[in-house]
Backbone as CSV, one residue per row, in Angstrom:
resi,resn,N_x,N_y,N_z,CA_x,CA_y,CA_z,C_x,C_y,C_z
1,UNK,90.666,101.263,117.092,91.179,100.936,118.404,91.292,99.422,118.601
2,UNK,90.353,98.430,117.885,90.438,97.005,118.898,91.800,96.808,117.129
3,UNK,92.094,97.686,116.136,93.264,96.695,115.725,94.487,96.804,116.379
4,UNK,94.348,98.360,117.490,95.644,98.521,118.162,95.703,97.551,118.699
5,UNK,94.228,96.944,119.335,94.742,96.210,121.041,95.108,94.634,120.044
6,UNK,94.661,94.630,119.194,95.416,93.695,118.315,96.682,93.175,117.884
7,UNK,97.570,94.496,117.880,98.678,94.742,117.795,99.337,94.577,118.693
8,UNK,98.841,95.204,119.356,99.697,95.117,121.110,99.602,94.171,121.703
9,UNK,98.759,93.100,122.058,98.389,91.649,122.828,100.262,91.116,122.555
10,UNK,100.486,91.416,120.973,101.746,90.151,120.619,102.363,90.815,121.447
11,UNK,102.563,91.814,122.078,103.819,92.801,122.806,103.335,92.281,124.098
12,UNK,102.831,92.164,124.816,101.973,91.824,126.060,102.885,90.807,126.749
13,UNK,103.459,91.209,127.814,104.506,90.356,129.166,103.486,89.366,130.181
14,UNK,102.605,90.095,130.501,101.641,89.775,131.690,100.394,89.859,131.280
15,UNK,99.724,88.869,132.687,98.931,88.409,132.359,97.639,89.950,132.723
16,UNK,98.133,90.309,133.156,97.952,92.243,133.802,97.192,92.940,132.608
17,UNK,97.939,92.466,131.905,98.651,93.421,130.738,97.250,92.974,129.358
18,UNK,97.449,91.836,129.423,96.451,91.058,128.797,95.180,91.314,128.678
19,UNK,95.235,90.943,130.258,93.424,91.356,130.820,92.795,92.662,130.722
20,UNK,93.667,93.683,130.630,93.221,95.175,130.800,93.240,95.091,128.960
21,UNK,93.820,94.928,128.054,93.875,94.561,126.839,92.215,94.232,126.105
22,UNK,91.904,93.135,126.883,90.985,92.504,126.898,89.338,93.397,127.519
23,UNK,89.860,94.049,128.191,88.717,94.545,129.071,88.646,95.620,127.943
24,UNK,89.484,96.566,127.800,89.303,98.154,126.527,88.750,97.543,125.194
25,UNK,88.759,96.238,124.654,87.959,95.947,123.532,86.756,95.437,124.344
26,UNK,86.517,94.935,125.548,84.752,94.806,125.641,84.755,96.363,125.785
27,UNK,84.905,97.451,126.051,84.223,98.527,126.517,83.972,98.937,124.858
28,UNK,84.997,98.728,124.051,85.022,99.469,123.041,83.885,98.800,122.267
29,UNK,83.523,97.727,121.960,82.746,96.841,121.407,81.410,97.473,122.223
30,UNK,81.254,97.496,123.325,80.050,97.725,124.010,79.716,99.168,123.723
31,UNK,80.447,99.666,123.354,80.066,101.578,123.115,79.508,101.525,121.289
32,UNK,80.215,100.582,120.893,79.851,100.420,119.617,78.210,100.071,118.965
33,UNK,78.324,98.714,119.882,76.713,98.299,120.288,75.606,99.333,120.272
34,UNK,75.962,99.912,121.115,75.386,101.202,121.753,74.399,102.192,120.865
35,UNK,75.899,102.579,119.500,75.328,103.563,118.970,75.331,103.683,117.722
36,UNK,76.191,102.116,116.958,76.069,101.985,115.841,74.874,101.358,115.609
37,UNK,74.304,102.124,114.313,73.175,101.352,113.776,72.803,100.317,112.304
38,UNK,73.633,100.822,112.029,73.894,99.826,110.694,73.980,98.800,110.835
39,UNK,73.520,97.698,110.427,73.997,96.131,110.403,75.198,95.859,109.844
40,UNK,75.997,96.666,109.155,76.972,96.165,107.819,78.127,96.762,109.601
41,UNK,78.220,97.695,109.915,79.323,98.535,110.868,79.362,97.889,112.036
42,UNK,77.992,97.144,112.594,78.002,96.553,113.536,78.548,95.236,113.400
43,UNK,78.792,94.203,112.234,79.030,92.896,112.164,80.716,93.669,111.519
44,UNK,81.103,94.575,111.474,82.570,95.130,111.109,83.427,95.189,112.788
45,UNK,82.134,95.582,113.451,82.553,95.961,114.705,83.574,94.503,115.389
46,UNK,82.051,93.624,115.663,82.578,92.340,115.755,83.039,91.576,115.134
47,UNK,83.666,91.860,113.937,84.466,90.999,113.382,86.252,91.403,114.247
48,UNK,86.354,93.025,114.404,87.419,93.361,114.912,87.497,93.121,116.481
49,UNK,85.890,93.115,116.937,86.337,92.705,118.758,86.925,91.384,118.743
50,UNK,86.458,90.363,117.649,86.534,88.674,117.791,88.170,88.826,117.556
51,UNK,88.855,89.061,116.598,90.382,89.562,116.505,91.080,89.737,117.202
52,UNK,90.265,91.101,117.924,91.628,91.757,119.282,91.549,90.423,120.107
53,UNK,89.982,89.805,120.838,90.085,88.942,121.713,91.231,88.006,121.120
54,UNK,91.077,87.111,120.225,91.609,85.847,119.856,93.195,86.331,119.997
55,UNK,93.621,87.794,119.570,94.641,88.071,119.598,95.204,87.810,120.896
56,UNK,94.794,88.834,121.955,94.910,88.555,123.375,94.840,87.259,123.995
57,UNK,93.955,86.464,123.586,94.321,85.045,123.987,95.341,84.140,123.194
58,UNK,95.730,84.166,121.970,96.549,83.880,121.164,98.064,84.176,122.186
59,UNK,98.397,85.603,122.764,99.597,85.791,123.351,99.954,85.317,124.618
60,UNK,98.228,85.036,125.043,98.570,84.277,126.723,99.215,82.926,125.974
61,UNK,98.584,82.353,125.065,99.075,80.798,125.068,100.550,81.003,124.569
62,UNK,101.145,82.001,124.094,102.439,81.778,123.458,103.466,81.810,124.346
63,UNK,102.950,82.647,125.625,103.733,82.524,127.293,103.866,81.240,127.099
């Protein structure tokens, strides 16, 4: 899921659009937290939340 929202940020018009973008990878990251226990799945996790974010902010600056 956070490589969709990865994907999608570059498609992203608004700033709407962005933020809700932004908000489904903290939930998704935070559910992850939650219940993954592995160290190796959890630093996989956040390697893909740090992505989607940078992605999502990457498309605000290209506005």
């Amino acid at each position: 899921m956070l490589e969709a929202i990865a994907r999608i940020a570059d498609h992203t018009r608004l700033d709407e659009q962005r933020a809700a973008l932004a908000r489904h990878a903290r939930l998704i990251c935070a559910a992850g937290e939650r219940t993954l226990q592995e160290p190796a799945d959890r630093d996989d996790l956040l390697r893909s939340f740090r992505l989607a974010i940078e992605a999502v902010e990457g498309a605000a600056r290209s506005e």
